[in-house]
N, C-alpha and C positions, 0 to 999 in steps of 0.2 A: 802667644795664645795659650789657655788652658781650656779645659774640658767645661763644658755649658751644660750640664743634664735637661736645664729650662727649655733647651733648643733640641733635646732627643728626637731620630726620628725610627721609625722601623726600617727606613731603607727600602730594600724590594719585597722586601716577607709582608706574605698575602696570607691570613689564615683562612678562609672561606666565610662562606655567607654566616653574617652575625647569629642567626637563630639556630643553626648550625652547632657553631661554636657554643653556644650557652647551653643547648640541651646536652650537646655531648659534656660538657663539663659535671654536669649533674649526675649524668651516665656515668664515666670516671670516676668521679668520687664515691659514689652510692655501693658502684658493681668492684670496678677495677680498683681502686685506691684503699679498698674496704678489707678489713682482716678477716672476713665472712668468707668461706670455702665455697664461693660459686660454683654450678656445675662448669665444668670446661668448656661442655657444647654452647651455652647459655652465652659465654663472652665472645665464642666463636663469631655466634648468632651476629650478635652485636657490635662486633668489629666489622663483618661485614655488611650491618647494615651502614652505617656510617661511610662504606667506601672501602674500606681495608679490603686488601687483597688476602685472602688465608689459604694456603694448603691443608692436606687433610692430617688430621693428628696433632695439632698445636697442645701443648699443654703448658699454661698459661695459671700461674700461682699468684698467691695475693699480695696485695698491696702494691699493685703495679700502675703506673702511671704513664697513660700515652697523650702527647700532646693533641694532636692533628693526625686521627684515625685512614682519614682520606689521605693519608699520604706516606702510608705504608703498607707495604709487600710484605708477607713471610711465606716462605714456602714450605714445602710436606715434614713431619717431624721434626717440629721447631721447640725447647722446650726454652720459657719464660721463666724465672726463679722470682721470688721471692722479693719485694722491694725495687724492681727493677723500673729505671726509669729511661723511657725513649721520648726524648724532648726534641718531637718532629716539625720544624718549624720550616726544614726543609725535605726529602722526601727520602723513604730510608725503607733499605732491601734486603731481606734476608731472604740468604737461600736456604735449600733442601740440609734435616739434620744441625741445624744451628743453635747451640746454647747459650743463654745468655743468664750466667749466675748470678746468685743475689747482691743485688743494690749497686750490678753493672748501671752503667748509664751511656746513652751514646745522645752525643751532643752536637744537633746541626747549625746551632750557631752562637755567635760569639758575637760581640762588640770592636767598631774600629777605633781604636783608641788615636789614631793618626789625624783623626776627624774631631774639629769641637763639638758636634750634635750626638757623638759617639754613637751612631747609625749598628746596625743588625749588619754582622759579615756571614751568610749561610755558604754550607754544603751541605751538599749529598750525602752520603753514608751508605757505602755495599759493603754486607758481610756475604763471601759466595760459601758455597754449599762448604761442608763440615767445620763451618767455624766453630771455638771455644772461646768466649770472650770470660774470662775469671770474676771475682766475686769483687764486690769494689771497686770494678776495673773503668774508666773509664775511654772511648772512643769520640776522636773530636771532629768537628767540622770537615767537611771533605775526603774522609778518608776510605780507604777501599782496603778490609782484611781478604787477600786470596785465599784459594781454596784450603781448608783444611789446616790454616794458620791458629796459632793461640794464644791471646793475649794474657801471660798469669793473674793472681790476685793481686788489687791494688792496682795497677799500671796504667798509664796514659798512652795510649796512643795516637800520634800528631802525624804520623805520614803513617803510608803503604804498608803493609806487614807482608812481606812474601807468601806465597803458598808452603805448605808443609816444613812453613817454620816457628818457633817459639821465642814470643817476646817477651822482655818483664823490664821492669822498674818505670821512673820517670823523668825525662821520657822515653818511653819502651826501644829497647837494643836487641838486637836479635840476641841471643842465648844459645840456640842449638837447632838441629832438625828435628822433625818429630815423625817419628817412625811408628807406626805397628808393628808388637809383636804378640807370631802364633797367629 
């Protein structure tokens, strides 16, 4: 057997009601995806009209791209960089204090290559409170950064990153702990 694209299916990934989906896409591209210095509060606004969950102090920079608005959490001082892409196809949680630097991306789904229709494999995605995801960096399907963990520039991450530790390369090895100092 080989791969059949003609026979692709989405699998279980549901994006929401069609009208939905199209206004926000215009939304996206216009406000979010736009090199235009939006006000902060204005995208706030807007993520949660769409369903997004926001704590207070999001600061949310340009050319950002979110798939499925309605299917994301961030919590209180979260800052958003630059080019940053969250392609929520499944539902994705950030907590309190969470950076996400430029032209990170965190990615809830993949393709089953084991499959001929090569069907949509989703997860979840929690980053819990003081995460650092780096610049470049990407986060895959299923994974869950604990508290205070940091993925550097560039780096992949495919499984669990511990609390108060620092990952890097691909795909991401722990490195070291990360401590405060003073």
């Amino acid at each position: 057997m080989q791969t059949d694209l003609s026979k692709f299916t989405v699998g279980n990934y549901a994006a929401g009601p069609k009208w939905k989906v199209m206004v926000w896409h215009f939304v996206n591209y216009f406000i979010f995806d736009s090199a235009l210095p939006w006000p902060y509060s204005v995208k706030r606004a807007l993520l949660r009209l769409f369903g997004a969950k926001i704590g207070k102090g999001l600061i949310i920079k340009t050319k950002i791209r979110i798939k499925n608005p309605w299917k994301l959490a961030i919590g209180a001082h979260c800052w958003i960089g630059e080019s940053v892409w969250i392609d929520n196809l499944e539902n994705v949680s950030i907590g309190n204090n969470v950076c996400l630097s430029q032209g990170a991306m965190l990615l809830t789904g993949n393709h089953d290559y084991t499959l001929t229709d090569f069907p949509y494999r989703l997860g979840k995605i929690i980053l819990e409170d003081g995460v650092w995801i780096g610049a470049k960096s990407v986060v895959c399907p299923g994974v869950v950064c604990k508290s205070h963990s940091i993925l550097t520039v560039n780096s992949v991450a495919t499984k669990e990153l511990k609390q108060w530790t620092i990952y890097s390369g691909n795909p991401a090895v722990n490195v070291r702990e990360r401590r405060f100092v003073g």
